[in-house]
C-alpha positions in Angstrom: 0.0 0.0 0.0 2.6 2.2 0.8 4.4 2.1 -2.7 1.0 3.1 -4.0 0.6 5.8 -2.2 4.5 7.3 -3.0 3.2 7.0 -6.3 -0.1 8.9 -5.9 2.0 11.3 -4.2 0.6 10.8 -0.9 1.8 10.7 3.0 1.3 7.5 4.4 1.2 8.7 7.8 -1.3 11.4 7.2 -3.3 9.2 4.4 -6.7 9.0 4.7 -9.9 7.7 2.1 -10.6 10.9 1.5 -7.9 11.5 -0.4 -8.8 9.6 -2.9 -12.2 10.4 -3.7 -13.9 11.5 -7.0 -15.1 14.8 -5.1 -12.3 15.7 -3.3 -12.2 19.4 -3.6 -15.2 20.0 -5.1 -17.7 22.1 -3.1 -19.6 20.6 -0.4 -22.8 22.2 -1.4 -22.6 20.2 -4.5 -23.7 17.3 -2.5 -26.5 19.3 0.1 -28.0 21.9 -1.8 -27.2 22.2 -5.4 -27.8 18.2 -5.3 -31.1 18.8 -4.2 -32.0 21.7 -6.5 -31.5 19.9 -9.7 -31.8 16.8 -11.1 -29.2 16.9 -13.7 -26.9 18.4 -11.3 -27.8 15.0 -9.1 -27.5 13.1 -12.0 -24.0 13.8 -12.8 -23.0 13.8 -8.8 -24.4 10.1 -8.6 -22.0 8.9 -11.7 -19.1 10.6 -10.0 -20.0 8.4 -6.9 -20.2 5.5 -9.0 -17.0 6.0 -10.6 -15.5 6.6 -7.1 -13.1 3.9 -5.7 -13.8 5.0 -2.4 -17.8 4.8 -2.7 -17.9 1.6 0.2 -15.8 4.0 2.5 -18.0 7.2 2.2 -22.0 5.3 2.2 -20.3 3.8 5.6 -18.7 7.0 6.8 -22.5 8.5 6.3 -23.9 5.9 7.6 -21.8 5.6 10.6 -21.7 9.0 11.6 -25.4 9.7 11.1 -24.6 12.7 8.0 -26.7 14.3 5.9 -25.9 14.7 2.0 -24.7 12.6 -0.6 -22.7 9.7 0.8 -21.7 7.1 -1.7 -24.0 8.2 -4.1 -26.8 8.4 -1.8 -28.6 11.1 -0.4 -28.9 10.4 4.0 -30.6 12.3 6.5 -29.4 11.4 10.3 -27.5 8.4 8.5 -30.8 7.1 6.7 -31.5 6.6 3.0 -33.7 10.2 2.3 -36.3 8.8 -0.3 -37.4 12.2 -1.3 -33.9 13.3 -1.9 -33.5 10.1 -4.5 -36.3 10.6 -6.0 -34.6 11.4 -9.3 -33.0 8.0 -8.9 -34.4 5.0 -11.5 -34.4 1.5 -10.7 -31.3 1.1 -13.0 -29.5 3.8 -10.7 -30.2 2.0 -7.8 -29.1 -1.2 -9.4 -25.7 0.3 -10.2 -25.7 1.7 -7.0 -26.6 -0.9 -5.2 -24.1 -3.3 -6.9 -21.4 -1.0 -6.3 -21.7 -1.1 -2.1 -22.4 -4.8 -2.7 -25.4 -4.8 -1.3 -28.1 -6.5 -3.3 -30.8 -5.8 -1.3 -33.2 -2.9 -2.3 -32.8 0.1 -0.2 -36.0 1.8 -1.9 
């Protein structure tokens, strides 16, 4: 892990996921109130997440820590799947979704 990290340019001793997500250093109203504004903004926030190699790490972070926002490409209240938030959502984005935490399970 370590050489990977060199390579990437990061400190392994002050390393952490989010260092290596799709968002990192975008605006963090891009995932509260833009998201929620406007579905093609949403749209576009949700295939970042799903290009993310850190997706597992952030849903669980959310999850854990009871956040509100996007949080591997879902919208959470309090640490909760916000239905109203994912409305946008079709059942092939929650199959991607899904697949990607590795959960098969519907969350709808």
């Amino acid at each position: 892990m370590s050489d990977l990290l060199d390579k990437l340019g990061l400190d392994k001793d002050r390393f952490r996921w989010q260092d290596l997500a799709a968002c990192n250093g975008l605006p963090t109203d891009y995932f509260f109130d833009k998201y929620e504004e406007d579905a093609i903004h949403a749209a576009t926030i949700d295939a970042m997440c799903l290009s993310c190699p850190v997706l597992k790490n952030c849903h669980k972070t959310g999850i854990d820590n009871a956040e509100v926002g996007v949080w591997g490409g879902i919208y959470l209240s309090n640490g909760k799947v916000d239905r109203s938030r994912n409305m946008h959502k079709s059942q092939e984005d929650w199959r991607l979704i899904l697949e990607a935490l590795g959960v098969y399970d519907t969350i709808q």
